[in-house]
Backbone as CSV, one residue per row, in Angstrom:
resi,resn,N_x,N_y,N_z,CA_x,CA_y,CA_z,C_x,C_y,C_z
1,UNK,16.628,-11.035,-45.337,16.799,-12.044,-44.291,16.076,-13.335,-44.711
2,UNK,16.644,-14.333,-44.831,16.269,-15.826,-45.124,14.930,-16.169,-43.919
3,UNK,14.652,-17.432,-44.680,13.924,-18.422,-43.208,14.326,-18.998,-42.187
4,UNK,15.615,-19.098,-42.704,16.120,-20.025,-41.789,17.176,-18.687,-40.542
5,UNK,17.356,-17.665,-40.734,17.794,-16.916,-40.268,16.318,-16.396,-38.810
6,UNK,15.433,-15.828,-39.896,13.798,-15.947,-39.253,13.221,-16.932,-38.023
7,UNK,13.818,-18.059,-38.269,13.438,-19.151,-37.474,14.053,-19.201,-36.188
8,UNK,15.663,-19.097,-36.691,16.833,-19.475,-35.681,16.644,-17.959,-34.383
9,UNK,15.843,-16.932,-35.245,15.667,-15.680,-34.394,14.602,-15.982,-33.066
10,UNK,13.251,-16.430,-33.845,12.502,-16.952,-33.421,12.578,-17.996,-31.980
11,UNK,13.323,-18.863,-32.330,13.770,-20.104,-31.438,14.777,-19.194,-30.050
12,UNK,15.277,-18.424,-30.651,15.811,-17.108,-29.188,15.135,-17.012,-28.719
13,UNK,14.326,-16.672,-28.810,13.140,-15.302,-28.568,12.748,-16.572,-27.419
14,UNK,12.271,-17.589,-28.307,11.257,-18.582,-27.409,12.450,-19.322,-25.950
15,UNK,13.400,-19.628,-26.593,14.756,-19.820,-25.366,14.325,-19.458,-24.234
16,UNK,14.997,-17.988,-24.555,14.815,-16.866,-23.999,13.850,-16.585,-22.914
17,UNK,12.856,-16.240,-23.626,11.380,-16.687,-22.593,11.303,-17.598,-21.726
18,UNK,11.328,-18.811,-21.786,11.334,-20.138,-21.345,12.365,-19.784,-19.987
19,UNK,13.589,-19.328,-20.437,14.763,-19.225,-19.312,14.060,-17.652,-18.365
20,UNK,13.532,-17.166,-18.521,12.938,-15.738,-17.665,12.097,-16.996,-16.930
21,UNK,11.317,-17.359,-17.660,9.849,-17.855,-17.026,10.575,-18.946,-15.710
22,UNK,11.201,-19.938,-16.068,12.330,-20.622,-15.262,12.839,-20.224,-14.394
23,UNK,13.559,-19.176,-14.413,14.526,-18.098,-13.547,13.553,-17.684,-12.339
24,UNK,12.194,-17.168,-13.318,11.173,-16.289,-12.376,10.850,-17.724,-11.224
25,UNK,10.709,-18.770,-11.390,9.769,-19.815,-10.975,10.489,-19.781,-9.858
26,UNK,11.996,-20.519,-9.827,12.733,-20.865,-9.263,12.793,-19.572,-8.185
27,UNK,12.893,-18.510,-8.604,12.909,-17.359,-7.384,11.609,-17.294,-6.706
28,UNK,10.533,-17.400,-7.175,9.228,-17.081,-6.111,9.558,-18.560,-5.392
29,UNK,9.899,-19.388,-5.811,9.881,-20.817,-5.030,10.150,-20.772,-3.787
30,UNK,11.986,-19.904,-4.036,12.844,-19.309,-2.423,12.001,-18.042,-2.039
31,UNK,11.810,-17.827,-2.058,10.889,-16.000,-1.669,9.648,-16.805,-0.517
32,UNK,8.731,-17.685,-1.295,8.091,-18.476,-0.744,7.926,-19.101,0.143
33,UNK,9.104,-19.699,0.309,9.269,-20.255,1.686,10.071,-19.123,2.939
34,UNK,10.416,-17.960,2.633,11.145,-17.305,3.470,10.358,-17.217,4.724
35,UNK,10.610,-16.553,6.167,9.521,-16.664,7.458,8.961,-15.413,6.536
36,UNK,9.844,-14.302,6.559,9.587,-12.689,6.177,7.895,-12.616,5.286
37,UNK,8.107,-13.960,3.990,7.352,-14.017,3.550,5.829,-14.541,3.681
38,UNK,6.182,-15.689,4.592,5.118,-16.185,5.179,4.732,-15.506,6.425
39,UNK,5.017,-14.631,7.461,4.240,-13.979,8.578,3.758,-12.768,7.785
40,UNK,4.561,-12.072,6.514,3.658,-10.637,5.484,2.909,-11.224,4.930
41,UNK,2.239,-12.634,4.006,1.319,-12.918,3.657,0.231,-12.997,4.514
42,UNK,0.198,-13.808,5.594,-0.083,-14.431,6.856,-1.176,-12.752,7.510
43,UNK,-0.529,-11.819,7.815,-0.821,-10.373,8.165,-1.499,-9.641,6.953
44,UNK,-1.209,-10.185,5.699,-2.058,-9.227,4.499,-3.624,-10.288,4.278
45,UNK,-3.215,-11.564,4.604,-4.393,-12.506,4.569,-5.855,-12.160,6.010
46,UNK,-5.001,-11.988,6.857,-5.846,-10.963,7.816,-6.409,-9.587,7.936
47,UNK,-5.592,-8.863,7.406,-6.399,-7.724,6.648,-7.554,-7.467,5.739
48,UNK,-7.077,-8.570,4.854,-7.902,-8.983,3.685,-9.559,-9.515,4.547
49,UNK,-9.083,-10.630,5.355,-10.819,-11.226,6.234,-11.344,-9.940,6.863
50,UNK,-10.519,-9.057,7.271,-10.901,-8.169,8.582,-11.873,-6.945,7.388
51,UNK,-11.424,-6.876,6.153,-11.333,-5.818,5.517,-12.822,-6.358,4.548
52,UNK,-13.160,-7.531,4.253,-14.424,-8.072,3.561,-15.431,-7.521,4.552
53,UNK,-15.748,-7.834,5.565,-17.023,-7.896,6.289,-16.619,-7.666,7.896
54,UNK,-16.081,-6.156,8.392,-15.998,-5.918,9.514,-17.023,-6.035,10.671
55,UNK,-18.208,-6.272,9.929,-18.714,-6.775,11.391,-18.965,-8.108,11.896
56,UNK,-18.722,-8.764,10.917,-18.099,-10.161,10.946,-17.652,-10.196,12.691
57,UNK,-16.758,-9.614,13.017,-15.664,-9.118,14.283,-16.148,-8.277,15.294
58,UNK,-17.587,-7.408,15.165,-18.324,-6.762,15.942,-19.702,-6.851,15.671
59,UNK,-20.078,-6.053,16.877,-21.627,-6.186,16.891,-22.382,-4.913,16.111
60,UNK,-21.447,-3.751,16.405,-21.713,-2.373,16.043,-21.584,-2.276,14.496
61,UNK,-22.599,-1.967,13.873,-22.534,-1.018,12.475,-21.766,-0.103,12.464
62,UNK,-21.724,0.496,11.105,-20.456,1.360,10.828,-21.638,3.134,11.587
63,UNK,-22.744,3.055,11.191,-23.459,4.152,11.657,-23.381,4.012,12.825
64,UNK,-23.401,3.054,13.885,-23.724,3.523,15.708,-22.319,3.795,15.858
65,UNK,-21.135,2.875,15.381,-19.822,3.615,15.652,-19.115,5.120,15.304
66,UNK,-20.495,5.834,14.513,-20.466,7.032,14.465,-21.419,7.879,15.189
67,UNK,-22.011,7.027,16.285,-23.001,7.819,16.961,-22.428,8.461,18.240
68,UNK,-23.421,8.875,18.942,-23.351,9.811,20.385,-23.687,8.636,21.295
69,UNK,-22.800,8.267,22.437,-23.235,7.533,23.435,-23.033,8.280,24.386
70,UNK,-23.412,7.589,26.272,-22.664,7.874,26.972,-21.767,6.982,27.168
71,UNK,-20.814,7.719,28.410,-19.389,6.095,28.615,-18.460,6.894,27.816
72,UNK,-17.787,8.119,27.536,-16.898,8.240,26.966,-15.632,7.712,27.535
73,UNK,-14.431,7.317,27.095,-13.235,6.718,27.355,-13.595,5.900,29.095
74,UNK,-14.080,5.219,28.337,-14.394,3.580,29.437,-13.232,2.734,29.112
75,UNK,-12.722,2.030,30.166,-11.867,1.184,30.339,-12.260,-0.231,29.338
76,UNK,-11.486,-0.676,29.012,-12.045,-2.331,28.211,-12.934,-2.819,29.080
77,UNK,-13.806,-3.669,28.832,-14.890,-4.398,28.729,-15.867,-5.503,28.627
78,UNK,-16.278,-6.462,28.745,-17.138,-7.392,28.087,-17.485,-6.757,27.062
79,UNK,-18.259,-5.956,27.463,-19.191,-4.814,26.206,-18.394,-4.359,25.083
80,UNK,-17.410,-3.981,25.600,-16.264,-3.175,24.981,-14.923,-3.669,25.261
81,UNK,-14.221,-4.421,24.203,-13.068,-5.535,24.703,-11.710,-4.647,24.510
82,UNK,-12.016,-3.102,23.875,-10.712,-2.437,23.452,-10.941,-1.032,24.488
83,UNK,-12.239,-1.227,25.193,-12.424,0.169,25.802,-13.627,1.246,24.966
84,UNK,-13.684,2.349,25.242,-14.227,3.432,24.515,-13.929,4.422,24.294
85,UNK,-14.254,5.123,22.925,-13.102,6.885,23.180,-14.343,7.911,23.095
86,UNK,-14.244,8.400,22.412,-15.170,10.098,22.998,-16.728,9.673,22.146
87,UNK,-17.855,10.045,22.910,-18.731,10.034,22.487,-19.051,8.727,22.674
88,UNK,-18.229,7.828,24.000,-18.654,6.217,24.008,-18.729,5.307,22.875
89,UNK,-17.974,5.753,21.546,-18.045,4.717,20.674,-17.360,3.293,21.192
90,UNK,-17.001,2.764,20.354,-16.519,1.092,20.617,-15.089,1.750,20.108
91,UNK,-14.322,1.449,20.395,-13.240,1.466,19.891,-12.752,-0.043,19.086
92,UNK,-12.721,-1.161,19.911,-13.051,-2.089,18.451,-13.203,-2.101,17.535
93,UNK,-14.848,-1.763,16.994,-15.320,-1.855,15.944,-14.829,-0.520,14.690
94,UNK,-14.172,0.404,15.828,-14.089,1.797,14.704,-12.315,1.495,14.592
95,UNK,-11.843,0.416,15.275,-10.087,-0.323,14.737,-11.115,-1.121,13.528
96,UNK,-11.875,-2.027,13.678,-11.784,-2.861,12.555,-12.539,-1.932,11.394
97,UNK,-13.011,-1.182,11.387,-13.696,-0.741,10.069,-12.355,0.558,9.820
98,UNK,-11.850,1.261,10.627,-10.167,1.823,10.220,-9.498,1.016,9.154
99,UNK,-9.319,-0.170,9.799,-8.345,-1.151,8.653,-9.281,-1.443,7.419
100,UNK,-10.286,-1.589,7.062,-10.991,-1.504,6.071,-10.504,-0.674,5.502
101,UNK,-11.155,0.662,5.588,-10.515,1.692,4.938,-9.661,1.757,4.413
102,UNK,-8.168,1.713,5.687,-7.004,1.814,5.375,-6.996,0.909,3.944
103,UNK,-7.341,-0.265,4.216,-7.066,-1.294,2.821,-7.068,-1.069,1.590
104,UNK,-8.573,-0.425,1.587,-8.880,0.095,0.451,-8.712,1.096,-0.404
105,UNK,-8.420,1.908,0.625,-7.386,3.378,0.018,-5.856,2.841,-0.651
106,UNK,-5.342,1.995,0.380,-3.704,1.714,0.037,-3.996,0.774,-1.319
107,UNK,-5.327,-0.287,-1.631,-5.448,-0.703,-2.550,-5.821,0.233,-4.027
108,UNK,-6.516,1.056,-3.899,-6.923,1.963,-4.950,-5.714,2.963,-5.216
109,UNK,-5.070,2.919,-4.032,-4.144,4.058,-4.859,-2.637,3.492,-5.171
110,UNK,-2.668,1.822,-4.545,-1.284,0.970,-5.981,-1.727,1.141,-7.157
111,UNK,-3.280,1.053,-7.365,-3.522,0.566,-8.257,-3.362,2.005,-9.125
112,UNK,-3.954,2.594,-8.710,-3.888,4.283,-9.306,-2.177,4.365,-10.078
113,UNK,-1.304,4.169,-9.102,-0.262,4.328,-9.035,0.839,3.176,-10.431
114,UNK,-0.003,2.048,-10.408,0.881,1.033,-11.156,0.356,1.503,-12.181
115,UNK,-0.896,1.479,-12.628,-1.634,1.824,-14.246,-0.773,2.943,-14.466
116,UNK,-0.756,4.054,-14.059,-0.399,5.461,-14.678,1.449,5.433,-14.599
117,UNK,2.046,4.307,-13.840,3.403,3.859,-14.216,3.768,3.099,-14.684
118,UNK,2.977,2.484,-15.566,2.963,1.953,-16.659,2.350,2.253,-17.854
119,UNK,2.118,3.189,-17.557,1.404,4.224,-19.299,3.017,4.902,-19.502
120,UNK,3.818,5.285,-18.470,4.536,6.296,-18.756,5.742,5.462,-18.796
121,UNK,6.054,4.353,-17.720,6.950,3.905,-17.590,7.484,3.238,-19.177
122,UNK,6.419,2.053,-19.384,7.037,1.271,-20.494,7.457,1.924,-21.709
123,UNK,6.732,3.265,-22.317,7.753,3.887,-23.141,8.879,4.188,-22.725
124,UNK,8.888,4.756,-21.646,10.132,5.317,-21.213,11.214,4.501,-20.904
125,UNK,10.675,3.501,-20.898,11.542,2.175,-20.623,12.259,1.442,-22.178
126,UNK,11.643,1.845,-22.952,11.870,1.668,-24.435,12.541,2.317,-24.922
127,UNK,12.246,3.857,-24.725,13.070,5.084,-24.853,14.295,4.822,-24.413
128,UNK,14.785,4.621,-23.308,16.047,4.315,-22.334,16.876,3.374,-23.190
129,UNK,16.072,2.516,-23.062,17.064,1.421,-24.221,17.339,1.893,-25.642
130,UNK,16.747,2.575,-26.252,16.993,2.935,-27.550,17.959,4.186,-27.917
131,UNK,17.771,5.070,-26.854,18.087,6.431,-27.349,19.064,7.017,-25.798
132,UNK,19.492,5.525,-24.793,20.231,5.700,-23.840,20.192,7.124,-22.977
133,UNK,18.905,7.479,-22.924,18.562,8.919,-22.456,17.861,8.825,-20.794
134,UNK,18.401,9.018,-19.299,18.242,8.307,-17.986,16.788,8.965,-17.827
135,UNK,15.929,8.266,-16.833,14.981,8.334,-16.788,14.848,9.075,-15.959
136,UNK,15.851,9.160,-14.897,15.884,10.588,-14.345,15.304,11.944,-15.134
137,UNK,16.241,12.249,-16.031,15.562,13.386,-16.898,14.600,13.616,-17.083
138,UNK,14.050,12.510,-18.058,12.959,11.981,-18.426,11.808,12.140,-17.149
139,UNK,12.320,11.931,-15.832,10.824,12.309,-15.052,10.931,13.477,-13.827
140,UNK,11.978,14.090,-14.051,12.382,15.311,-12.975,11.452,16.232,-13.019
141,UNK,10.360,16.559,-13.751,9.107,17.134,-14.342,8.231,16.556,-12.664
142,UNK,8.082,15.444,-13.351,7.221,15.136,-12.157,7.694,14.826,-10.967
143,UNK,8.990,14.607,-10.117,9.671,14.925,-8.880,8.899,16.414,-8.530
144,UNK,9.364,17.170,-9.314,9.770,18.450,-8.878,7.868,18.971,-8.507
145,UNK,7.083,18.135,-9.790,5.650,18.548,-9.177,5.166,17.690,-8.106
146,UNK,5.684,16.429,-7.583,5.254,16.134,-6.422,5.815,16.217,-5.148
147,UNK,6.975,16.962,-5.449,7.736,17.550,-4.268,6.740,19.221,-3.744
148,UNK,6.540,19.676,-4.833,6.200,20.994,-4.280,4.657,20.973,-4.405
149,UNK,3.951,20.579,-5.467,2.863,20.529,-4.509,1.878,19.499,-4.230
150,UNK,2.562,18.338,-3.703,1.546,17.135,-2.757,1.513,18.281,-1.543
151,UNK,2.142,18.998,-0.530,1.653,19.456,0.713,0.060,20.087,0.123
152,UNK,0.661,21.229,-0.397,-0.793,22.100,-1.029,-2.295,21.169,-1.298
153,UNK,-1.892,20.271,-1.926,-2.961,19.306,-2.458,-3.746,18.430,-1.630
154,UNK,-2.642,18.492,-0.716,-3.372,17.855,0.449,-4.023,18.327,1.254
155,UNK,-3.389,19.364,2.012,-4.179,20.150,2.719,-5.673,21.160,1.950
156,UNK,-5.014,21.364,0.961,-6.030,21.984,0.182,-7.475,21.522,-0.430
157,UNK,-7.339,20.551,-0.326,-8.161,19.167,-1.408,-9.140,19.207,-0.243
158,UNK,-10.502,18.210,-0.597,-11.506,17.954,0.130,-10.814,16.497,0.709
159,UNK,-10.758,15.852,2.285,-10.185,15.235,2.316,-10.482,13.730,1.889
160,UNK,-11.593,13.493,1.586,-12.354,12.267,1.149,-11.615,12.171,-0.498
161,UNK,-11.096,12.955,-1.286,-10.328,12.598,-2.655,-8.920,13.009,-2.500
162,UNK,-8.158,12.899,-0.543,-6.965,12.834,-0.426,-6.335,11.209,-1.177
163,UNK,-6.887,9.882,-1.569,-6.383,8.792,-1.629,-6.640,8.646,-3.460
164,UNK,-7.224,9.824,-4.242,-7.039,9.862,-5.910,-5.554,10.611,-5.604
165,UNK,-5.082,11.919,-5.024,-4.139,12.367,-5.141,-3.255,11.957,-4.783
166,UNK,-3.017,10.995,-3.770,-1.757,9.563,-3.344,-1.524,8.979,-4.549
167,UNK,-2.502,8.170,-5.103,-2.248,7.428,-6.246,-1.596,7.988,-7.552
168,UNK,-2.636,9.401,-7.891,-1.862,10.091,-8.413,-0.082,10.661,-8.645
169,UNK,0.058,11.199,-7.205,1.574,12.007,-7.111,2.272,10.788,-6.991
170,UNK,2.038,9.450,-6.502,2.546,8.057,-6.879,2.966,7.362,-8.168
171,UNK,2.573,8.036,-8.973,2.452,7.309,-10.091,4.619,7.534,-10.507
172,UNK,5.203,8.766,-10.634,6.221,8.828,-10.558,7.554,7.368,-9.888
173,UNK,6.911,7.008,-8.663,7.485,6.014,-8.364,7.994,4.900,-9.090
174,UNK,6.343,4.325,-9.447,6.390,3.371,-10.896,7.233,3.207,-11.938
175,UNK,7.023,5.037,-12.419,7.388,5.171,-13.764,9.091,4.834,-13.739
176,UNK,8.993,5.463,-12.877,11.062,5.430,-12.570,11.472,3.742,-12.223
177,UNK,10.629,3.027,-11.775,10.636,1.579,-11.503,10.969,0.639,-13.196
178,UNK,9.715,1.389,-13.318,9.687,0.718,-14.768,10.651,1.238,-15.732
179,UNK,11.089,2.580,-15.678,11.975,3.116,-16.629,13.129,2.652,-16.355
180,UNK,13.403,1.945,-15.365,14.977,1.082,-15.203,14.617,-0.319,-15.388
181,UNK,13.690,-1.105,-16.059,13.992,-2.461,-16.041,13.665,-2.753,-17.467
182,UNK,13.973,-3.984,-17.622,14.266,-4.451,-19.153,12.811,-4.727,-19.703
183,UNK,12.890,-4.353,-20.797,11.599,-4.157,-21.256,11.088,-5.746,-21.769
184,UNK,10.774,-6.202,-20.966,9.575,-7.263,-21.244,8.949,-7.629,-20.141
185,UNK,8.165,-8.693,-20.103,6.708,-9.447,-18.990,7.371,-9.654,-17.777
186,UNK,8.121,-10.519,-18.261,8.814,-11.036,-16.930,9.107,-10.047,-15.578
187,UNK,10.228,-9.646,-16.411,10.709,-8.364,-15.817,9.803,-7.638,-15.050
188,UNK,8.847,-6.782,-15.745,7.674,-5.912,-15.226,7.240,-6.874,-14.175
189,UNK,6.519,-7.973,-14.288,5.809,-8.625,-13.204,6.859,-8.890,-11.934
190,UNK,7.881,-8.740,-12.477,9.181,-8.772,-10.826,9.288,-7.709,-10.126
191,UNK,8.833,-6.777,-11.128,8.966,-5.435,-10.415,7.978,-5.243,-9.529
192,UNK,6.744,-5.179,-10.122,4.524,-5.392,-9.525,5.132,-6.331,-8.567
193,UNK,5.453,-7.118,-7.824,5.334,-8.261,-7.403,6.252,-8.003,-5.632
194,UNK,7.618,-7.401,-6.239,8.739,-7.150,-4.958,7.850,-5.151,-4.529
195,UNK,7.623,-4.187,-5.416,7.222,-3.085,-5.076,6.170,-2.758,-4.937
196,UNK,5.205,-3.259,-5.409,3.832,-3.196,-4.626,3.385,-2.992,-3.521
197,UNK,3.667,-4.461,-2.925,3.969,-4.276,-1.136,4.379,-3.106,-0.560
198,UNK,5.575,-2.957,-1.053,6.003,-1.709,-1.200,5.171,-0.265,-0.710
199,UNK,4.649,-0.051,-1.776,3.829,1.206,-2.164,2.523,1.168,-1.213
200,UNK,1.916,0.240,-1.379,1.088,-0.556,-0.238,1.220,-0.399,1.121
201,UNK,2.269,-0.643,2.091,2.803,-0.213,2.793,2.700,1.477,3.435
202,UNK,3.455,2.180,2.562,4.131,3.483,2.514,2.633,4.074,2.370
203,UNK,1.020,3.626,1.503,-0.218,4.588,1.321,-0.688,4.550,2.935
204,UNK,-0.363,3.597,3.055,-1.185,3.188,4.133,-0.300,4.139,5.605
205,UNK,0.466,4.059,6.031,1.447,5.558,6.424,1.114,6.701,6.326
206,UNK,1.349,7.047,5.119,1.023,8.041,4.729,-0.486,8.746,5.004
207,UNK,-1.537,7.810,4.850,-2.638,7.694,4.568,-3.182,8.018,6.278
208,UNK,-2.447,7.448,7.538,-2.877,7.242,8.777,-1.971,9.111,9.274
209,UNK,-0.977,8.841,8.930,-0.260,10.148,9.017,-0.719,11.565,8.797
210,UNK,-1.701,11.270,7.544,-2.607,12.755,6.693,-3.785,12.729,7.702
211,UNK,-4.496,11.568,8.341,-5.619,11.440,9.610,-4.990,12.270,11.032
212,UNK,-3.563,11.428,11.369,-3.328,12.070,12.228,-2.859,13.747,12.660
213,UNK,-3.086,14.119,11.580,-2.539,15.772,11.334,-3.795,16.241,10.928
214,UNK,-5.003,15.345,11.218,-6.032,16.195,11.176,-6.906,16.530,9.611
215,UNK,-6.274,16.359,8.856,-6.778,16.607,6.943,-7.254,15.208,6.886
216,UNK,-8.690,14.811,7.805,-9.397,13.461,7.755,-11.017,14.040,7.179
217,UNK,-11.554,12.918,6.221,-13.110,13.284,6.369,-13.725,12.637,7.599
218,UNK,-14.343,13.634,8.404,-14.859,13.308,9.714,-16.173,12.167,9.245
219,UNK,-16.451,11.320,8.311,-17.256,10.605,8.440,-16.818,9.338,8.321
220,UNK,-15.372,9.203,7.599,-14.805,8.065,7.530,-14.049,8.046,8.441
221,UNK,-13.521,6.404,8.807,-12.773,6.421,10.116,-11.216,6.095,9.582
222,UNK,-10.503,6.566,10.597,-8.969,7.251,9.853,-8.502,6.822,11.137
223,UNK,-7.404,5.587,10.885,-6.630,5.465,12.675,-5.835,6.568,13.221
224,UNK,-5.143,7.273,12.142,-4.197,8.092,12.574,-5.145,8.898,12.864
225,UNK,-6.654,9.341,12.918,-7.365,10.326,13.324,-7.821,10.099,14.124
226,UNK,-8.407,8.793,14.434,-8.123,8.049,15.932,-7.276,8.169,17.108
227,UNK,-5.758,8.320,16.669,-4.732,8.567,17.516,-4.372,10.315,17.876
228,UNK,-5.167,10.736,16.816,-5.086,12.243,17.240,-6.054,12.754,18.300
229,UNK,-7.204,11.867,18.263,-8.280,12.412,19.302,-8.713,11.924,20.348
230,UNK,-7.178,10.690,20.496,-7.163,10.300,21.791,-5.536,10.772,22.637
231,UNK,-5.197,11.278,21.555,-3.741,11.367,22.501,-3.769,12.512,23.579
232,UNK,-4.548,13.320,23.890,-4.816,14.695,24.623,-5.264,13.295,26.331
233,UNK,-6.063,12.345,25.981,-6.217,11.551,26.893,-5.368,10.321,26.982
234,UNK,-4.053,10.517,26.663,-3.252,9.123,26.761,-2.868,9.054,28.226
235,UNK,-3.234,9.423,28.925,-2.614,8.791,30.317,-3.799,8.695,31.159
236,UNK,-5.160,8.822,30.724,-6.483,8.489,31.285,-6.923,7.535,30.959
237,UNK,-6.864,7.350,29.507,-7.863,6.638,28.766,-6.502,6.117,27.630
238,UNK,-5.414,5.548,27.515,-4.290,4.780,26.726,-4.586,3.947,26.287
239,UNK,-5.760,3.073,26.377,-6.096,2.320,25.318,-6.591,2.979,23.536
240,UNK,-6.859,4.536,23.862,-7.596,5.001,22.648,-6.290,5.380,21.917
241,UNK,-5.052,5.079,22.453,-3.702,5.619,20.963,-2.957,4.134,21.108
242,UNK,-3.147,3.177,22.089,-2.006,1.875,22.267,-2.974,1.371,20.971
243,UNK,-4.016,1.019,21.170,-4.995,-0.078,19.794,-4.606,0.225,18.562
244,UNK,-5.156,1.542,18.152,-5.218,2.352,16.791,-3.911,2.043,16.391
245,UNK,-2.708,2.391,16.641,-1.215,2.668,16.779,-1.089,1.096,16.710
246,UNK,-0.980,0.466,17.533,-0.723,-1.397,16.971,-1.199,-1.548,15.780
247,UNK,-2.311,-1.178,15.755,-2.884,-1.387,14.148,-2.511,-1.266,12.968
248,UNK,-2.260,0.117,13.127,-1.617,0.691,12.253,-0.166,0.427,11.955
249,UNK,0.867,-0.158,12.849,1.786,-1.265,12.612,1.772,-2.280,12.139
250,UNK,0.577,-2.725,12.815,0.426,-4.447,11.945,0.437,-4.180,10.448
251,UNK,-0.750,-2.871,10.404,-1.159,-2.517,8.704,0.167,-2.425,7.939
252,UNK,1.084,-1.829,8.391,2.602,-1.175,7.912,3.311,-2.531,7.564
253,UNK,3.925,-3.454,8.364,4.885,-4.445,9.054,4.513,-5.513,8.004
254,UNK,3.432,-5.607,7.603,2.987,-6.854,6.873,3.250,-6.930,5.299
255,UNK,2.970,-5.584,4.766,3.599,-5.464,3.160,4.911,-5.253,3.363
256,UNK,5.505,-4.676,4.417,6.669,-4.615,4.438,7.412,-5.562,4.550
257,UNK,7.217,-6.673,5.075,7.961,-8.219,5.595,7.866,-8.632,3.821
258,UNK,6.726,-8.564,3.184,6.313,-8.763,2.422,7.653,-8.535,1.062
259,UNK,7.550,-7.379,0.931,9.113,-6.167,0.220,9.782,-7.085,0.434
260,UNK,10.402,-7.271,1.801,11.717,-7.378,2.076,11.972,-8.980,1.822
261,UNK,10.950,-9.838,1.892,11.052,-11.417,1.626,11.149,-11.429,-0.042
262,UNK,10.454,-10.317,-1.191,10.743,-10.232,-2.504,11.722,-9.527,-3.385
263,UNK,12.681,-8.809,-2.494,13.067,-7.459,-3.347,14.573,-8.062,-3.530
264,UNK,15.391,-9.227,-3.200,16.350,-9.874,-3.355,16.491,-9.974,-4.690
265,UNK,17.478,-9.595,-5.446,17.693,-9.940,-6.841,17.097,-11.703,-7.411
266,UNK,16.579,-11.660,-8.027,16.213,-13.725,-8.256,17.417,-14.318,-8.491
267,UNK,18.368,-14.006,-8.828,19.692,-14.696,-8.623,20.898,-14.871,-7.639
268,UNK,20.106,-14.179,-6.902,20.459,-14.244,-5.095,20.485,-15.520,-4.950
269,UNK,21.739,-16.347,-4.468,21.692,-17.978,-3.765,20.722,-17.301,-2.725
């Protein structure tokens, strides 16, 4: 192969790039301005303040909101602006340190989830193109082990390292993400970018869902474990499942607006 063959390859390559990078710009531009996109940023930007420094938002430490009071399921309040549930905690302060949590779990276990689908994905994504072999195949191994045993693992597991095994049995998602898209930067970062939210979303579900069925560590606060140990009193005391339960929507609704304002092909007019 000549230089000038070398060069003219070269000058593709760089095209090429230039027109992804372009393409990409021009699509976050429209994505950007969508409402979808701006009320899911808007809701993840509030999570984010609520989720730095929860008492920022209350008076109560994370220890007295685990203490013994009296006043169990008290009506809202001056004192208490959301009410109280068993043992007179604040219910407030044990919504805002919930969404903490929640955050940080749904954050540790994208992250769990993107690294280890992208160890597996981008070969496999290489593989696909080379040797036209579906990635299906290629990951029915791991379907079939996180179909049969995430229940076991969950219930079984100590529940405080239920959010390594999310990230974990997650990782499949990725890989299959990544094993269908074209193997370069661009690409990948379109994928991280529209499915994240995504995944984000769905831990955080999941995550309130595994609380509300009870497989919670009783020292951390879990909304869906919240909503389990007030629903026996929902027609006394309904502020202790209406709060938690909004919350836990807002938590949901916001990566999701999020998805749905990014997941448009970029060549969508």
């Amino acid at each position: 192969m000549d230089k000038n063959s070398i060069k003219n390859e070269d000058q593709v390559l760089v095209d090429t790039s230039k027109s992804n990078i372009s393409e990409f710009a021009i699509y976050l531009k429209k994505r950007l301005l969508s409402p979808y996109f701006i009320v899911g940023i808007s809701i993840l930007i509030f999570i984010i303040t609520i989720s730095v420094n929860p008492q920022t938002f209350t008076p109560y430490s994370y220890a007295e909101l685990n203490g013994v009071f009296p006043g169990s399921w008290e009506p809202p309040s001056p004192q208490h602006p959301l009410g109280t549930i068993k043992f007179g905690r604040d219910l407030l302060g044990r919504i805002l340190y919930g969404i903490q949590n929640s955050f940080y779990t749904a954050s540790l276990g994208v992250l769990i989830a993107l690294v280890g689908g992208l160890l597996i994905g981008i070969p496999m994504s290489f593989i696909n193109q080379k040797l036209t072999i579906s990635s299906e195949r290629m990951l029915i191994l791991f379907y079939i082990y996180t179909l049969v045993i995430f229940p076991v693992l969950i219930i079984a597991s100590i529940p405080s390292y239920n959010i390594f095994i999310i990230g974990i049995l997650l990782i499949p998602i990725f890989a299959q993400i990544f094993a269908k898209t074209e193997f370069n930067l661009t690409e990948f970062t379109k994928k991280i970018l529209i499915y994240a939210p995504l995944i984000f979303g769905f831990i955080i579900l999941l995550y309130s869902f595994i609380g509300f069925l009870g497989f919670s560590d009783p020292t951390t606060i879990n909304l869906g474990y919240e909503i389990q140990l007030s629903r026996v009193h929902v027609y006394d005391a309904p502020w202790g499942v209406i709060f938690p339960g909004i919350a836990v929507f807002i938590m949901i609704i916001g990566p999701f607006l999020l998805y749905a304002s990014l997941q448009k092909n970029p060549s969508t007019k």
